[in-house]
C-alpha positions as CSV (number, residue, x, y, z in Angstrom):
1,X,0.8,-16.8,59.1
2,X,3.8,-16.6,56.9
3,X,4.9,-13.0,55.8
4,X,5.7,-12.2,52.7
5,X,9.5,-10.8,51.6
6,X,7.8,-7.4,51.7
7,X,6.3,-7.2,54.8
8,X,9.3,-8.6,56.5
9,X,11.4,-5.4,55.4
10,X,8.5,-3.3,56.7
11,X,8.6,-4.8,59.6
12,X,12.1,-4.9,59.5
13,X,12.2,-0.7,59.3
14,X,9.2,-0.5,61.9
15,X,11.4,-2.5,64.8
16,X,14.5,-0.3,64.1
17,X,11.7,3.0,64.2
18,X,8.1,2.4,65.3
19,X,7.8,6.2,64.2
20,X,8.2,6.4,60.6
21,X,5.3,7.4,59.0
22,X,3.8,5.5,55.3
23,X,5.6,8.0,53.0
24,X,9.3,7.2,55.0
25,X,9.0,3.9,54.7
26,X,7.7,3.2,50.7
27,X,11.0,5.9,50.2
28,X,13.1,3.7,52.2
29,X,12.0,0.7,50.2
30,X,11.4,2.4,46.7
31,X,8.1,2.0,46.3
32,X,4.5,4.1,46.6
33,X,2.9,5.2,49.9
34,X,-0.4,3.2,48.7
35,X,1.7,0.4,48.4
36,X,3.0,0.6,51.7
37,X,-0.8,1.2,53.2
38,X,-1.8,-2.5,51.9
39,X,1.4,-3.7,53.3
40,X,0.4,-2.6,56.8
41,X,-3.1,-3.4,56.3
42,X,-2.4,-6.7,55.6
43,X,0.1,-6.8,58.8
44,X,-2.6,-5.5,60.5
45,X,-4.6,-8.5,59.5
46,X,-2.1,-10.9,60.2
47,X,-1.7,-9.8,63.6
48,X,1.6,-8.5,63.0
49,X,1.1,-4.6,63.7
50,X,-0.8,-4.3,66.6
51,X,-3.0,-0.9,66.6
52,X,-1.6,3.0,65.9
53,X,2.1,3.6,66.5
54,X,2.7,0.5,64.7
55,X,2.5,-1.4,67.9
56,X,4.3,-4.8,66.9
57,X,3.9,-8.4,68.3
58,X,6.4,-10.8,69.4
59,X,6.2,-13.4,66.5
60,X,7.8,-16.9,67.6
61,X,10.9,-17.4,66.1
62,X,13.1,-20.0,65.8
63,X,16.5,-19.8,66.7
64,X,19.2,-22.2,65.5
65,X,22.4,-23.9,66.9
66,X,24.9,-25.4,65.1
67,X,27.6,-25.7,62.5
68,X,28.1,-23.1,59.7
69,X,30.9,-23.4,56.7
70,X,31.6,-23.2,53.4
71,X,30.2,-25.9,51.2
72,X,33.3,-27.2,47.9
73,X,31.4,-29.4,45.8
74,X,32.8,-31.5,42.9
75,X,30.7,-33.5,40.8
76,X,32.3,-36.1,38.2
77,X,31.2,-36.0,34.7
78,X,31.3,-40.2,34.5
79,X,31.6,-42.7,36.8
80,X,33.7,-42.1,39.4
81,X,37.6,-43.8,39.8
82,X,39.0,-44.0,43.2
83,X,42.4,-43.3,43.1
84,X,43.0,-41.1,40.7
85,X,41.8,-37.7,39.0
86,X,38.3,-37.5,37.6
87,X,37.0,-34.5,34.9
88,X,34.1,-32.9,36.5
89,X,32.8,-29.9,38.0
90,X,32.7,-27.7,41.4
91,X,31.2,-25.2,42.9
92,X,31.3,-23.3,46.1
93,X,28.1,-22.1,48.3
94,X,27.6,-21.0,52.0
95,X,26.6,-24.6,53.8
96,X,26.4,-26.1,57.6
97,X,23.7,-28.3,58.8
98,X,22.6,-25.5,61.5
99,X,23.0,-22.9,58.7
100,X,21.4,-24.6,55.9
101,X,18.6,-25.3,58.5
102,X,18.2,-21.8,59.0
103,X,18.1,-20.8,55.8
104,X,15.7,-22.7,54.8
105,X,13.1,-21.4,57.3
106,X,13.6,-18.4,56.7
107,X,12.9,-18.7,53.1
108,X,9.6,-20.4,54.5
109,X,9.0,-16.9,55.9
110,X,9.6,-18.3,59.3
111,X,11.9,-15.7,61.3
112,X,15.2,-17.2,62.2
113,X,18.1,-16.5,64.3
114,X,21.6,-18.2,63.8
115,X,24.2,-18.6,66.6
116,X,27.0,-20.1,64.7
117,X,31.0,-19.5,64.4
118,X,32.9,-18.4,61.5
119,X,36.2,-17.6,60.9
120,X,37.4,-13.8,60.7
121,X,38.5,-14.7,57.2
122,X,37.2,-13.7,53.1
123,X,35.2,-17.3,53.4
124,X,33.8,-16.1,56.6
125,X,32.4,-12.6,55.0
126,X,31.0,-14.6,52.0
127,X,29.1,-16.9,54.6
128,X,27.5,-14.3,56.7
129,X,26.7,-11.9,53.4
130,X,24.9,-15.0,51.3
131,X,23.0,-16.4,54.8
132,X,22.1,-12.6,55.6
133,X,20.9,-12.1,51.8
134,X,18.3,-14.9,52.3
135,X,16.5,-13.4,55.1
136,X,18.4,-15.2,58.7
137,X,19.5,-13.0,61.5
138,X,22.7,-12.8,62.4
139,X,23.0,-10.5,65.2
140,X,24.7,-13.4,67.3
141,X,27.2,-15.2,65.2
142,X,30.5,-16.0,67.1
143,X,33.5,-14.5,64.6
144,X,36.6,-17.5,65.6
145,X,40.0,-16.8,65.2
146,X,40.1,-20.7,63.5
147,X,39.5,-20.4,60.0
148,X,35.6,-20.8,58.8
149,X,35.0,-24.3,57.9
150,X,34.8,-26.1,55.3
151,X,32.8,-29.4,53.4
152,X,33.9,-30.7,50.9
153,X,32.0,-33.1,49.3
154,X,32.5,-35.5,46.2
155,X,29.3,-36.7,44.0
156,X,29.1,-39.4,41.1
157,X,27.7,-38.0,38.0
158,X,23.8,-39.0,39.4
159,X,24.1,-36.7,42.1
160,X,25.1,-39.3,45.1
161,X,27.4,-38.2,47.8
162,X,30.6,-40.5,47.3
163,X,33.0,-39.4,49.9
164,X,33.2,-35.8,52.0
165,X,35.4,-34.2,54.2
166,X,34.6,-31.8,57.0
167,X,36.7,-29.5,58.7
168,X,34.6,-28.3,61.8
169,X,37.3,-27.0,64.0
170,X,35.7,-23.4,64.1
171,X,32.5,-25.1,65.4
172,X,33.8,-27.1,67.7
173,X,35.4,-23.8,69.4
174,X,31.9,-22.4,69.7
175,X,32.0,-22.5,73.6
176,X,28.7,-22.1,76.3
177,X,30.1,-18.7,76.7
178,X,29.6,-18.0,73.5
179,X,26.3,-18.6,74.1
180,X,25.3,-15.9,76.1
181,X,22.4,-14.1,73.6
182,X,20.4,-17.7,73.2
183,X,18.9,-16.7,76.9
184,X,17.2,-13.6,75.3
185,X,16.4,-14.7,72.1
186,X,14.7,-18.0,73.9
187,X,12.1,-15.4,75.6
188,X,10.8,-14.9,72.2
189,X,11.3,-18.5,70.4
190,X,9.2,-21.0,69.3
191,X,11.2,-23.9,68.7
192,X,15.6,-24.2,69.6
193,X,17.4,-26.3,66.5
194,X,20.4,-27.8,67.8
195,X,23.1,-29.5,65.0
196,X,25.5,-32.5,66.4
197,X,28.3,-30.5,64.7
198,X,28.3,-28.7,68.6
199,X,30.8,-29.9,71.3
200,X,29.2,-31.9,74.2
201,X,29.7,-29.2,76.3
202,X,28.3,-26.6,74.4
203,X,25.1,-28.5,73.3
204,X,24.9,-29.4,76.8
205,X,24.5,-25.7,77.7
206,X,22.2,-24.8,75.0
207,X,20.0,-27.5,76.1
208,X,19.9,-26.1,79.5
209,X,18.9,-22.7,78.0
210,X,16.2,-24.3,76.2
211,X,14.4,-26.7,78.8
212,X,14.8,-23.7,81.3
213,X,13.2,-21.3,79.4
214,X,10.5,-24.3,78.4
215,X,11.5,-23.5,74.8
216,X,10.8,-27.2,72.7
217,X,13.9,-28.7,71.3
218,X,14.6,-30.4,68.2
219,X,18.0,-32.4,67.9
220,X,20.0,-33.7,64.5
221,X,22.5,-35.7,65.2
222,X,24.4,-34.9,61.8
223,X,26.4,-38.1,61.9
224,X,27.6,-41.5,63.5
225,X,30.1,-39.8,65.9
226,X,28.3,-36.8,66.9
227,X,25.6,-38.9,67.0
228,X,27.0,-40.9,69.9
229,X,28.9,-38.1,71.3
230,X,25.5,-36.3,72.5
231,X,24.1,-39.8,73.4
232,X,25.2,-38.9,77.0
233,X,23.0,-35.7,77.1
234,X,19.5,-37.0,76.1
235,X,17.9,-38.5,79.6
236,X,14.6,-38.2,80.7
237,X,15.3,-35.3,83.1
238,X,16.1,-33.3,79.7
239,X,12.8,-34.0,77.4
240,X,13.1,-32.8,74.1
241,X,10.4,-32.5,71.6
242,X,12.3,-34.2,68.5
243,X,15.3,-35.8,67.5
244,X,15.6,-36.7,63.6
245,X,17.9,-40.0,63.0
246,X,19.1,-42.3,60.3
247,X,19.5,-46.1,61.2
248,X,22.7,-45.9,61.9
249,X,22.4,-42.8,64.2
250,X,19.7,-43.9,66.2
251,X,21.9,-47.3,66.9
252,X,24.9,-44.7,68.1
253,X,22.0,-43.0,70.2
254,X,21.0,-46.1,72.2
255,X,23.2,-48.8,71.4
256,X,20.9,-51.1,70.1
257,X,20.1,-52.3,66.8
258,X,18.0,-50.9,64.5
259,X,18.4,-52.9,61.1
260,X,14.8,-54.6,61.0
261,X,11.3,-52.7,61.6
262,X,10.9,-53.6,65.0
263,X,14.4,-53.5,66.2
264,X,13.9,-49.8,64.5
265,X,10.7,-49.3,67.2
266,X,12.2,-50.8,70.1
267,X,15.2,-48.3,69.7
268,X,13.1,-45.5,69.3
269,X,11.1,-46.9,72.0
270,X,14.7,-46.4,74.2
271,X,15.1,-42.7,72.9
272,X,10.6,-42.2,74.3
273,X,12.2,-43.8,77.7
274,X,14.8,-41.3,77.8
275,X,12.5,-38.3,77.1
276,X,12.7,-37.7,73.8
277,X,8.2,-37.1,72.6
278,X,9.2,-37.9,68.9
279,X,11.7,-39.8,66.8
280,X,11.6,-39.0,63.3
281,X,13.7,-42.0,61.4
282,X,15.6,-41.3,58.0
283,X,14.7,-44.9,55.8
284,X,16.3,-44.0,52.6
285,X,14.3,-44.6,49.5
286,X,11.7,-45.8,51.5
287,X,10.6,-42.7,53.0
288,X,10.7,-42.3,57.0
289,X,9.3,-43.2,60.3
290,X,7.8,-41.1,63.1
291,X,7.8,-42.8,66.8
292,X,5.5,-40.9,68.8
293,X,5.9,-41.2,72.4
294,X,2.1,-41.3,72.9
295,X,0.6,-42.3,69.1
296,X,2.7,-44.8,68.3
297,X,4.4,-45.1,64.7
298,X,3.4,-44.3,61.0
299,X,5.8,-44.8,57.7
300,X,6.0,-42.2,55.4
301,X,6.6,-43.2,51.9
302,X,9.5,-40.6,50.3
303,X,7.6,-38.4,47.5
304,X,8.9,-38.5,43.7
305,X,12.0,-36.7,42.7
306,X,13.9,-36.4,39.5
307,X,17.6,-36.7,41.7
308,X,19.9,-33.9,40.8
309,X,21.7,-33.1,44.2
310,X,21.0,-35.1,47.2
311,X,22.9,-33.3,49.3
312,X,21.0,-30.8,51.8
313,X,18.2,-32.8,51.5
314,X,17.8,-33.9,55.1
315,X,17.9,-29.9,56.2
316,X,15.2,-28.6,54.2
317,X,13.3,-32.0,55.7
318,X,14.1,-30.8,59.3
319,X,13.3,-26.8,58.6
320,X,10.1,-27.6,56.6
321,X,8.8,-29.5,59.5
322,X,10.2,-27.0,62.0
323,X,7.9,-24.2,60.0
324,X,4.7,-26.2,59.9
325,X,5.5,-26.8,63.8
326,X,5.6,-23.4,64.4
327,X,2.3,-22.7,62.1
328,X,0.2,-24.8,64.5
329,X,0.5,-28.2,63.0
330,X,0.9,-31.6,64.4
331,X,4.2,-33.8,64.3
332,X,2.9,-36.1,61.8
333,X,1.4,-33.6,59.5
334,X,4.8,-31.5,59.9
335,X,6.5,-34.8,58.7
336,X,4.9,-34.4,55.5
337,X,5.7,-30.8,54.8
338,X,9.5,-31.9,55.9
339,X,9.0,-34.7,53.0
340,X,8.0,-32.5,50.5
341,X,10.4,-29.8,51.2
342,X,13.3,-32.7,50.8
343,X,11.8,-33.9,47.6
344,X,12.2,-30.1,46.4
345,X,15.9,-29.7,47.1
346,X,17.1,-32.9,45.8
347,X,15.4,-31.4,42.6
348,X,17.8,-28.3,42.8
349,X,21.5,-28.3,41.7
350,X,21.7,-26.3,45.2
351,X,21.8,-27.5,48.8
352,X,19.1,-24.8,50.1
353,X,16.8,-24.4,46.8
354,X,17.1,-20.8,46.6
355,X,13.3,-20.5,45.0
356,X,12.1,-22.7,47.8
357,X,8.9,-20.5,49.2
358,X,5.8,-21.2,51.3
359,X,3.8,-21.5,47.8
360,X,6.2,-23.7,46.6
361,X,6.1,-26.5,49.3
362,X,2.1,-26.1,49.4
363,X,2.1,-26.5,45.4
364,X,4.3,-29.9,46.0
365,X,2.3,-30.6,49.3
366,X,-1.3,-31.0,47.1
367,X,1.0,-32.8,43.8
368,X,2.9,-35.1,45.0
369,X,1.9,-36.1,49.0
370,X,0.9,-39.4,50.2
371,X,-1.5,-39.5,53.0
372,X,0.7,-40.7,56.2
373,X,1.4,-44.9,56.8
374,X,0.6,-45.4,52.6
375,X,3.9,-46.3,52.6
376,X,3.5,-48.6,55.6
377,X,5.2,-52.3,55.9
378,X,3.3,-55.4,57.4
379,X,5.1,-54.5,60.5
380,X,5.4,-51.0,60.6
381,X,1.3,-50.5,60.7
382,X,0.1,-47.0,62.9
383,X,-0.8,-47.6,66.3
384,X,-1.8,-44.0,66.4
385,X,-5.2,-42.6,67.9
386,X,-7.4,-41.4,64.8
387,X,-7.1,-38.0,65.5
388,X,-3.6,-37.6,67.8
389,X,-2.4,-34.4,69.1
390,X,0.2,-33.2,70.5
391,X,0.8,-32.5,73.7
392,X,0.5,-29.0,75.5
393,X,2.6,-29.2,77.9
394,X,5.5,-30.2,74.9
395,X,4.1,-28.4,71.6
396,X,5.7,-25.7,70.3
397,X,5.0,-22.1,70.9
398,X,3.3,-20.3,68.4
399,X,2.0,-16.8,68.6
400,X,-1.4,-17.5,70.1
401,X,0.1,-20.1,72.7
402,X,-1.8,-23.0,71.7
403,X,-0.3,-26.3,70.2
404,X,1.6,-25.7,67.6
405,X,5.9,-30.6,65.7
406,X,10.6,-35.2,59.3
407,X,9.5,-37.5,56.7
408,X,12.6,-38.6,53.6
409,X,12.8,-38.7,50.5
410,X,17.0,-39.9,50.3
411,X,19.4,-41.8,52.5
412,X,21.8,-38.7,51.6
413,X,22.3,-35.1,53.8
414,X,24.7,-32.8,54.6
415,X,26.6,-33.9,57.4
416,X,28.1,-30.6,59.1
């Protein structure tokens, strides 16, 4: 059960000092003891604080690989002309697929952990103060002596990405030794989010961590390139629970086609061979597909949006269906809280929706949500059991241990 911003900074005070007593902690916080005393009732309730002493439990979190940076984004006021200056806009905001992934969760109430490298630089402070701020952990970020990096990104006056450029180099100097604290924090976790923006190596070693500490695995393969740089490391000795494609990405996965429906299958069909229990497909406009390893396939249609922003989409999309995961729900049901939560940002000027809230995806869940397969071509019909679940032996953890699984609304995402 999600916890409110509240209870998190009780909970928050109680793990640095299982001692303090009501009356410390509502003057810590600036509030009233009686206050306080339904805050800890209702962690009580939750399952949260265990008994007197303030006893707490090990809630599942998820911790998150990948790429952090600064996001520089220009918008042109008209139509856009290559070659020349355009009048427009910008705007700078903390950004990274891995980081805006974590972000998002943890404004889900979902608590998150970032390993990530920034630069020891002004950009870098401004990074780890505005992800901090919005509720991630950051006890295991990786300070580079590269500069933090940066995307910069160019939209036509609707919103539409148009060109970007990425400069990665601090990520890609995020080594396996850097890695050391993901072997701890995987004794408490949930689910591992790994970005393509890592090196081979490194995601090759964070892999390792996850399988061996039987941690399930989602994988974004970001882009093209990264996309068949970690080709290589997904074989069916290293299962992973997810990996979250466009077309062209899952074509740089397996090396086969994937322009029509059932070329689409058959590749994710190479991905289920290779261990991989779900393939969740990016189709644009037309929504997404999940590839179930053992329930077959269902289209999901993309939910309305008035477009402001595109960009960030696809990470809400993967975090929103990370949280429902986590919350005990199956893959195809977490594809539709990853669709919702991508119809909401590409709503928001912003590429993590900073009002973006457990209410708020549950308000868009029961507006705007198509039941799974309405969206469904001739070919792409669900082979799926009528009531599928997921695995045991390959759901995520949640807190009681039982089975715990992304859905699109643009062809559009951040790509580092």
């Amino acid at each position: 059960m999600a916890l409110t911003e509240r209870e998190r900074e009780v909970v928050d005070l109680l793990r640095s000092d299982p001692r303090l007593a009501p009356g410390e902690i509502a003057e810590r916080l600036g509030t009233t003891r009686a206050a306080i005393n339904v805050h800890l009732s209702n962690l009580t309730r939750k399952g949260v604080v265990l008994g007197r002493g303030y006893i707490l439990s090990e809630e599942p979190c998820v911790v998150v690989v990948g790429g952090a940076n600064l996001d520089i984004k220009a918008r042109s006021a008209a139509t856009a002309i290559l070659g020349t200056s355009n009048p427009g806009s910008g705007a700078m905001a903390a950004g990274g697929v891995g980081r805006n992934i974590a972000e998002n969760l943890a404004r889900l109430g979902t608590p998150t952990y970032l390993i990530a490298a920034v630069g020891d630089d002004p950009m870098g402070e401004r990074l780890l103060a505005d992800t901090a701020a919005a509720g991630v952990r950051l006890d295991h970020m990786h300070r580079s002596k590269h500069p933090t990096g940066t995307y910069t990104a160019v939209l036509d006056t609707g919103g539409e990405l148009v060109l970007a450029v990425a400069d990665m180099t601090a990520t890609q100097y995020l080594l396996p030794e850097h890695l050391g604290p993901l072997r701890e924090l995987l004794a408490h976790a949930g689910l591992l989010v790994l970005d393509g923006n890592l090196s081979a190596p490194t995601a090759s070693h964070a892999l390792d961590l996850g399988l061996a500490a039987g941690v399930p695995i989602l994988l974004e393969p970001v882009s093209v390139p990264k996309a068949a740089a970690l080709a290589p490391l997904i074989t069916a000795d290293r299962p992973l629970y997810a990996v979250t494609p466009n077309r062209e990405e899952l074509t740089a996965l397996t090396g086969l086609p994937s322009g029509t429906d059932e070329e689409l299958i058959a590749a994710a069909g190479d991905l289920h061979e290779r261990g991989v229990q779900h393939v969740w497909v990016r189709l644009g406009a037309r929504g997404s597909l999940l590839s179930s390893r053992d329930e077959g396939h269902v289209v999901v249609p993309a939910l309305p949006a008035a477009v402001e922003d595109v960009t960030g989409a696809g990470d809400a999309m993967l975090a929103a269906f990370a949280h429902a995961l986590l919350a005990g729900h199956s893959a195809r049901d977490a594809v539709g809280h990853g669709t919702a939560a991508a119809a909401l940002t590409i709503e928001s000027a912003h590429t993590v929706r900073p009002d973006l809230s457990p209410r708020l995806l549950a308000q868009a869940l029961a507006e705007r949500a198509a039941p799974a397969g309405a969206g469904d071509a001739a070919g792409d019909r669900t082979t799926a059991k009528a009531n599928p679940k997921t695995s045991p032996k390959t759901s995520p953890k949640t807190s009681t241990k039982t089975s715990p699984a992304k859905g699109t609304t643009t062809s559009t995402r951040s790509t580092t």
